[in-house]
C-alpha positions as CSV (number, residue, x, y, z in Angstrom):
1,X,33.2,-71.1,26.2
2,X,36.1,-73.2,27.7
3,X,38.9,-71.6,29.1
4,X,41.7,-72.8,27.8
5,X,40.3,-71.3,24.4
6,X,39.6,-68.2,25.8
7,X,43.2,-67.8,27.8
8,X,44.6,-69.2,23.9
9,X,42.7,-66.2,22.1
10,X,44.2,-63.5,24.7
11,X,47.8,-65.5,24.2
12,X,47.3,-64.5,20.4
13,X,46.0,-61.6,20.9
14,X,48.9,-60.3,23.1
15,X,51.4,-62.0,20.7
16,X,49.8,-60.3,17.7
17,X,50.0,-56.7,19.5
18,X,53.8,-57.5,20.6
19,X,54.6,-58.5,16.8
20,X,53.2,-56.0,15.4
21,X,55.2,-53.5,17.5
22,X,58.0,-55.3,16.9
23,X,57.3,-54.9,13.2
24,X,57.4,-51.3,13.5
25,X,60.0,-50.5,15.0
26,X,62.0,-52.4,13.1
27,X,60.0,-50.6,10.2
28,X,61.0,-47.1,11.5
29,X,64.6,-47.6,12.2
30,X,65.3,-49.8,9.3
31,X,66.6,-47.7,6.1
32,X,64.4,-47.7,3.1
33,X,66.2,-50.7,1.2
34,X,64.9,-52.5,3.9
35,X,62.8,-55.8,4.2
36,X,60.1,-54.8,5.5
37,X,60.0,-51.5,3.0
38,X,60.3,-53.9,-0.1
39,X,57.6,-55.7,1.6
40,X,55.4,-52.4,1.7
41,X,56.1,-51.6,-1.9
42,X,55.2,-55.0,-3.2
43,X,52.2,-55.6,-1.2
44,X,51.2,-51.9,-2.7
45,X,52.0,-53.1,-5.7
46,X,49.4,-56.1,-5.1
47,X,46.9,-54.2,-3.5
48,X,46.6,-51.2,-5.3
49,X,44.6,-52.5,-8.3
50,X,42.0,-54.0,-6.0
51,X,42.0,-50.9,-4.0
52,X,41.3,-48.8,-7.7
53,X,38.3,-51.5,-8.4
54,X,36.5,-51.0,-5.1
55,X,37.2,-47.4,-5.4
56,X,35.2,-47.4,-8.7
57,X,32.1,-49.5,-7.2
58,X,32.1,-47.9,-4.6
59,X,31.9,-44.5,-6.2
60,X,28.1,-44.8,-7.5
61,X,27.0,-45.2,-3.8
62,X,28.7,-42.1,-2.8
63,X,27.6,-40.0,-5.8
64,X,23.9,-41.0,-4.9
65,X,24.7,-40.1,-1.2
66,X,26.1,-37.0,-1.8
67,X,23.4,-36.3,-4.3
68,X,20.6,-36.7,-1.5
69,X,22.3,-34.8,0.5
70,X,22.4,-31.7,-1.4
71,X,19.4,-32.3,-2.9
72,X,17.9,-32.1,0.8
73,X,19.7,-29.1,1.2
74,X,18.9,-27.2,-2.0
75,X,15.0,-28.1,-1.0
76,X,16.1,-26.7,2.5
77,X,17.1,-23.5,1.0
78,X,14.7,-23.2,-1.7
79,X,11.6,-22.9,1.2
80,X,14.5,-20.5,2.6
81,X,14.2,-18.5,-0.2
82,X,10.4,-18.6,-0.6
83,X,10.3,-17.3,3.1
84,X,12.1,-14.3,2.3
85,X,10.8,-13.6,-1.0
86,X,7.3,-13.5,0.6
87,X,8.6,-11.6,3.5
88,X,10.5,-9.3,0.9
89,X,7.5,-8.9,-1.3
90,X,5.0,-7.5,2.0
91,X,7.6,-5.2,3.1
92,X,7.9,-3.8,-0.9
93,X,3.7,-3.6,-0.8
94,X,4.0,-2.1,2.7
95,X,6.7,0.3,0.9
96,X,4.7,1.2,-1.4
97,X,1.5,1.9,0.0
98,X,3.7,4.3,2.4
99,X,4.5,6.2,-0.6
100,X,1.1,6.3,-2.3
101,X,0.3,7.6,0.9
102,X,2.8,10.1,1.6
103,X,2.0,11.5,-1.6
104,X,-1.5,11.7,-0.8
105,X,-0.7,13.7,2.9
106,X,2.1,16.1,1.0
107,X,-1.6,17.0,-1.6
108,X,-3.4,18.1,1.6
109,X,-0.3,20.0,3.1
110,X,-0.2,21.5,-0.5
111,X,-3.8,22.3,-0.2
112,X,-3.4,23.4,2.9
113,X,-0.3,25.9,1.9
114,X,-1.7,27.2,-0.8
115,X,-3.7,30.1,0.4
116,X,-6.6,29.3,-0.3
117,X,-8.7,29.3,2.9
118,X,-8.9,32.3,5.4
119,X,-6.5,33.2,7.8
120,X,-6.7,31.5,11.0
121,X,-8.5,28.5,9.4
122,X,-7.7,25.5,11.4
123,X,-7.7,21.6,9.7
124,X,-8.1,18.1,10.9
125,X,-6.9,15.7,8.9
126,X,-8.8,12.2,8.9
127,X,-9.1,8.8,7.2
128,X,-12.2,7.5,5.7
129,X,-13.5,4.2,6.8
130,X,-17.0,4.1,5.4
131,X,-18.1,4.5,2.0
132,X,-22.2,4.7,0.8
133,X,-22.8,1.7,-1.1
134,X,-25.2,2.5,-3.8
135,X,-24.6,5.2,-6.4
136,X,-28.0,6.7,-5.3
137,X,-26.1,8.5,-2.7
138,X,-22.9,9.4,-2.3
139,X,-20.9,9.7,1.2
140,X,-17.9,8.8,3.4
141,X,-17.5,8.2,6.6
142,X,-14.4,9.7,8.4
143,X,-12.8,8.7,11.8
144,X,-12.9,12.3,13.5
145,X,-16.1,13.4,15.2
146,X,-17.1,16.5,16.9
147,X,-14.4,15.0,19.5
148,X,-12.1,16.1,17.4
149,X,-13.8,19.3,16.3
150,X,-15.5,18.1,13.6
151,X,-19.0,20.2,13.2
152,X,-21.7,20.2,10.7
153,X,-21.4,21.8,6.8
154,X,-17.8,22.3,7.3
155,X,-16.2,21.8,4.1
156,X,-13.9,18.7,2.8
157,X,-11.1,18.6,0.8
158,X,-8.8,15.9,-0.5
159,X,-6.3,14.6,-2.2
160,X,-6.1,11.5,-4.0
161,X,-2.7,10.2,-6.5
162,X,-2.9,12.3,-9.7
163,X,-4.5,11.0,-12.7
164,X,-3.3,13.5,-15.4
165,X,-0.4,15.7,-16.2
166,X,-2.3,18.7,-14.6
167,X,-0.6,20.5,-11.3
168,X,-4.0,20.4,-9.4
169,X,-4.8,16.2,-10.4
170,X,-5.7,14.6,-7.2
171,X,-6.3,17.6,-4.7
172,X,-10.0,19.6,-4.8
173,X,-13.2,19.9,-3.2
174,X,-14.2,16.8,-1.8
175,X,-17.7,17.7,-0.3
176,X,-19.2,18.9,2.9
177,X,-19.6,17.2,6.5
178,X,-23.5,16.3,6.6
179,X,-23.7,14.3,10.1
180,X,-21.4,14.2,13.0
181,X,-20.8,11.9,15.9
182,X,-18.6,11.7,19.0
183,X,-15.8,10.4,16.7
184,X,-17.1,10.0,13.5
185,X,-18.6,12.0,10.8
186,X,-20.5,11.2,7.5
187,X,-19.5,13.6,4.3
188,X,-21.3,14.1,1.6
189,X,-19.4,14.0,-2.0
190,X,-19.9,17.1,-4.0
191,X,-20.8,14.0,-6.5
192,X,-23.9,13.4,-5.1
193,X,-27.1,14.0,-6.5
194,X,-28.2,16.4,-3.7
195,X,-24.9,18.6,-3.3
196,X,-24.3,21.8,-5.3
197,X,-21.4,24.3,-4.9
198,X,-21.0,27.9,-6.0
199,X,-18.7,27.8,-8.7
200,X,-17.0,30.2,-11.0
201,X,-14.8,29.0,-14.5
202,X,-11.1,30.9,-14.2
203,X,-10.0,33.0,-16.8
204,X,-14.1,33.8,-18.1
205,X,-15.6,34.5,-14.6
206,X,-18.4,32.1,-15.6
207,X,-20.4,31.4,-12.7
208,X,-22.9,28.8,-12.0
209,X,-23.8,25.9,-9.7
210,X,-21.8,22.5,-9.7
211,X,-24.2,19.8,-8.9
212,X,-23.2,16.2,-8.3
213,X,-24.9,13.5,-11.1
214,X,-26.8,10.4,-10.4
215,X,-23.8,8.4,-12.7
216,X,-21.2,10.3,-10.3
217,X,-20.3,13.1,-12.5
218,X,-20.2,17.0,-12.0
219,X,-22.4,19.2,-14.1
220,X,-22.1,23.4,-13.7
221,X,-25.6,24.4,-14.5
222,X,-27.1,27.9,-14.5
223,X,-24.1,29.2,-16.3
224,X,-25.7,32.5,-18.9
225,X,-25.0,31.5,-22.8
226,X,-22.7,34.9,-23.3
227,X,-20.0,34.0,-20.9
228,X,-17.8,32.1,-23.2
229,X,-16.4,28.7,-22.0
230,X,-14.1,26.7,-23.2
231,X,-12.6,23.1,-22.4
232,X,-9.8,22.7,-20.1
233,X,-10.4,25.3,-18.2
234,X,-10.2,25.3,-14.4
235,X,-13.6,26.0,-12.3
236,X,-13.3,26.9,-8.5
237,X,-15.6,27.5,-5.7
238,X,-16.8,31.0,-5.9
239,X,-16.9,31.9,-1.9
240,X,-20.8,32.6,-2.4
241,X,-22.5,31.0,0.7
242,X,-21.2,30.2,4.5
243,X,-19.8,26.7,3.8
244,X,-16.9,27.0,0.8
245,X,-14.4,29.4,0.6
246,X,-13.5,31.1,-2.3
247,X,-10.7,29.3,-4.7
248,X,-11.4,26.0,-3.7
249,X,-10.4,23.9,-6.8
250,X,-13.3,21.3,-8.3
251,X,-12.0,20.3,-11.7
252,X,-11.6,20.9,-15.3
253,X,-14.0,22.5,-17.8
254,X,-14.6,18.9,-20.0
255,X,-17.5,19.6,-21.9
256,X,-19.7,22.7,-22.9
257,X,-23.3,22.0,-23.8
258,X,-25.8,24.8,-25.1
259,X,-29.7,24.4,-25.9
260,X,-30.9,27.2,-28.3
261,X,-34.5,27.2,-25.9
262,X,-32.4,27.1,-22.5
263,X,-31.3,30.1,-21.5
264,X,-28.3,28.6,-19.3
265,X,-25.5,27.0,-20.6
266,X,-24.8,23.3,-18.8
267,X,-21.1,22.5,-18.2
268,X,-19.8,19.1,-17.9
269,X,-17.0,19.2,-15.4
270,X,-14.3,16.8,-14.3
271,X,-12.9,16.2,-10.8
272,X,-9.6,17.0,-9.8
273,X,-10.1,14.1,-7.0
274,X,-11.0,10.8,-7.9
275,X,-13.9,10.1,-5.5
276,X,-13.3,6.3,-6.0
277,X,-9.7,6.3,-4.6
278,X,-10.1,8.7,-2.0
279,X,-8.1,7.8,1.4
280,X,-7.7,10.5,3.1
281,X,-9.4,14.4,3.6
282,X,-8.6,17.3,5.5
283,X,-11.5,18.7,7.1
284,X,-11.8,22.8,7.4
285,X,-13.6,23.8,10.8
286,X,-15.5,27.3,10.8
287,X,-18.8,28.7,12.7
288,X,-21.7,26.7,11.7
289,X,-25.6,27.2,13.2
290,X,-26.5,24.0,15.0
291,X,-29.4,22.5,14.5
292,X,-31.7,19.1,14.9
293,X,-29.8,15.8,14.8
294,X,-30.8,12.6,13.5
295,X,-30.0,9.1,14.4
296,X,-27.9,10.0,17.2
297,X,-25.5,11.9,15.3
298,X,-26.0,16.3,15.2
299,X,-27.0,18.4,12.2
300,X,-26.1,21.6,11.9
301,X,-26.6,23.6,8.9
302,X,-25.3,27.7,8.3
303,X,-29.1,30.2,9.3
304,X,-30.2,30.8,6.2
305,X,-30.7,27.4,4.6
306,X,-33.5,25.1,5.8
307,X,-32.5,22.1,7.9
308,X,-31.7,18.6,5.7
309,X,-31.2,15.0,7.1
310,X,-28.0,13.4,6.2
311,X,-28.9,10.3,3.8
């Protein structure tokens, strides 16, 4: 670039600053009937449509603008949202299975409270983590062992969340520890085909034998034809034998069956626990006789019963 034309464009460029100066300062002390006022309002006057034209073209563009703009933003805080919600929604299943299992621990304290087992008794309270898988034998493992003070033919108890208006739904007899290791032990279900309890009906004084069922059911057999029975009706452990103490609760009287050549009356009876559900149980220690173990885990069994295997 030559430069004369360059020094010409500074030239201007200085005049134009120094006029424009000039311009307002005359513009700021000039009163407002002035020239240079009369110029603003009429080049206003000019401008102001043109200015209202591009205003209106230009307005589309800024609508769309501002509308991906928020639309980025609302998807911004719609994954947000979807973050908590989900974090919301584990911390109301976390909530809730706190409370499912709070009522299950406050069954055993009731259990525990209620007088049933002797004086002195002491309890361990463990989860199950094991469960047989075929129907051909019941049994759940627990995660307390002889560690813990677990032993052999002490019996279970349990509570599970009610299933009926009754006050004892959800807390009874859950069966008998059948194999125990350092810190684990295997129960068996009083459901299973090979368990049977000492039972007696309340309000009759019934007795007979509550035997687990192959379908997972409870059936009180050996019960004589003249003790009257009736439905509903509550049937406890008797306290005949060294494992169960007496008034241990098993279920509800639900059927009565009676053969005229069978001179025992069989009982249909269902569980105050629901075996499928169960969680939790609260093991009662007392002496046992220990005996031959099997598969690395002890067996002990009370003297006058023969020695079993645990399935």
């Amino acid at each position: 670039m030559p430069r004369n034309v360059a020094l010409r464009r500074r030239v201007l460029f200085t005049a134009l600053i120094v006029v424009a100066l000039l311009l307002l300062t005359v513009f700021f002390r000039e009163p407002a009937t002035g020239a240079l006022h009369a110029v603003q309002r009429d080049g206003l006057g000019v401008l102001s449509p043109l200015q209202s034209i591009a205003s209106r073209a230009v307005q589309p563009f800024e609508d769309g603008w501002r509308w991906v703009g928020h639309a980025a933003q609302a998807n911004k805080d719609n994954r947000d949202m979807r973050v908590q919600l989900d974090l919301l929604r584990g911390q109301l299943v976390s909530l809730q299975e706190a409370e499912q299992e709070n009522v299950r621990l406050k069954g055993l304290l009731d259990l525990r409270q209620a007088g049933i087992f002797p004086t002195g008794s002491t309890f361990a309270v463990a989860r199950v983590i094991d469960k047989s898988p075929t129907k051909w034998q019941q049994w759940v493992q627990i995660d307390k062992g002889s560690a813990d003070g677990i032993a052999l033919n002490q019996p279970v108890v349990g509570a599970t969340l009610p299933v009926g208006s009754e006050s004892l739904s959800g807390k009874g007899l859950v069966g008998k520890v059948i194999a125990v290791a350092a810190h684990a032990a295997q129960v068996q279900l009083m459901i299973d085909p090979g368990s049977s309890v000492a039972a007696v009906v309340q309000g009759t004084r019934a007795e007979g034998i509550v035997e687990g069922t192959v379908d997972g059911g409870l059936l009180m057999d050996y019960v004589e034809r003249d003790k009257p029975v009736e439905e509903k009706l509550v049937v406890v452990t008797s306290g005949f034998g060294q494992i169960f103490p007496k008034g241990i609760p098993i279920g509800l009287v639900q059927a009565v069956g009676e053969v005229d050549v069978n001179i025992y009356k069989q009982i249909e009876v269902r569980p105050f626990v629901d075996f499928s559900s169960l969680e939790e149980v609260m093991v009662l220690t007392s002496p046992v006789h220990v005996g031959v173990g099997i598969e690395g885990m002890t067996s002990v069994v009370p003297q006058d019963t023969p020695t079993t295997t645990a399935p």
